[in-house]
C-alpha positions in Angstrom: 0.0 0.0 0.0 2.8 2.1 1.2 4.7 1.9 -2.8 1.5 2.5 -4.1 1.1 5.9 -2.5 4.4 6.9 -3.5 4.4 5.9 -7.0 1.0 8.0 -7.4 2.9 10.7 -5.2 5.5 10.5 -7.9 3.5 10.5 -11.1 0.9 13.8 -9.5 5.1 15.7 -9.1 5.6 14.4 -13.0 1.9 15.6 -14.2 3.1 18.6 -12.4 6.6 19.2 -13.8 5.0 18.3 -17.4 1.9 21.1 -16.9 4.6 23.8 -15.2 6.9 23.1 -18.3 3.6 23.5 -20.8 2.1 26.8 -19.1 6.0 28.0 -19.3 6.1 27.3 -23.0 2.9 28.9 -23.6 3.4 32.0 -22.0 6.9 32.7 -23.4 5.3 32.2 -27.0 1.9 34.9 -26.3 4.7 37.1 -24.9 6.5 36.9 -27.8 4.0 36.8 -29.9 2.2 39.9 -28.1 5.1 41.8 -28.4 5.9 41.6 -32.2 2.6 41.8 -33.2 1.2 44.7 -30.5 4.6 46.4 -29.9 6.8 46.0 -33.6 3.8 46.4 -35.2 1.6 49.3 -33.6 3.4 50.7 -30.6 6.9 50.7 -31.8 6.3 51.6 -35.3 7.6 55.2 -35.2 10.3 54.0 -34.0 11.0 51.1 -36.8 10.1 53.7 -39.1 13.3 54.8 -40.3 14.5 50.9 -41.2 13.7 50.1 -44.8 12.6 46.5 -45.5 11.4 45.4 -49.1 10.4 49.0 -49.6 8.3 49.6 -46.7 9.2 50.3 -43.0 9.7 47.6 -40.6 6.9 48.6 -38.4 4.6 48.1 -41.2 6.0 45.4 -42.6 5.9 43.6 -39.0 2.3 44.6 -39.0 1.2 43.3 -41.7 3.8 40.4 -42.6 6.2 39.8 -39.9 3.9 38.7 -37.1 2.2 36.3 -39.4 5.3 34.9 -39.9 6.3 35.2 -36.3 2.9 33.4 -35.3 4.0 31.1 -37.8 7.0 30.3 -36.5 5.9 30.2 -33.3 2.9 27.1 -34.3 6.3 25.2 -35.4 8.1 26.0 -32.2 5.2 24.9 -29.7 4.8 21.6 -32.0 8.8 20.6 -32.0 8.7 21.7 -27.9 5.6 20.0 -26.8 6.7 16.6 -29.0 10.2 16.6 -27.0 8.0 17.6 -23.8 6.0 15.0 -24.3 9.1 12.3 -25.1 10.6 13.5 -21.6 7.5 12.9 -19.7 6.7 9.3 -21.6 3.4 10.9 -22.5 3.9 10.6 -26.4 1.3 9.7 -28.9 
C-alpha cells in the first residue's frame, strides 16, 4: 500500500513538472507573440520607421507580414517543444 502511494505521489510531481513546463512554454510564445505583433507592429512603429525593409518600413512590414510569420513560427516552435515535452515525460502519442 505504502509503494502504491508513492508511486501516485510520484507520477501527480511528474503531471506537475509536465503542466509547469507546458504553461512555461505557452506564456513565453503569447509574450513573444504579443510583443511583435502589438509592440513591432503598432506601438513601436515610429520607432521602426526609419528601417527600410522590401520597400516599406519595418513597423509596417511587422504589421502586416512579420507577425504572421512570427505566429508562424511560433505554431512550429510549440509543435517541435511539446513533442520533445511529451518524449521526456513518456506521454507521447
Amino acid at each position: 500500500m505504502a509503494d502504491q502511494t508513492s508511486q501516485s505521489a510520484a507520477q501527480a510531481e511528474a503531471d506537475k513538472g509536465y503542466w509547469s513546463a507546458n504553461i512555461r512554454i505557452i506564456l513565453v510564445s503569447l509574450v513573444i507573440w504579443a510583443v511583435v505583433s502589438f509592440g513591432f507592429g503598432i506601438l513601436l512603429r515610429p520607432m521602426l520607421a526609419g528601417i527600410q525593409v522590401g520597400g516599406t518600413d519595418l513597423g509596417f512590414w511587422f504589421a502586416q507580414q512579420g507577425s504572421i510569420l512570427v505566429f508562424l513560427g511560433l505554431i512550429f516552435f510549440y509543435a517541435w517543444r511539446m513533442n520533445k515535452l511529451d518524449r521526456e515525460y513518456g506521454v507521447e502519442e
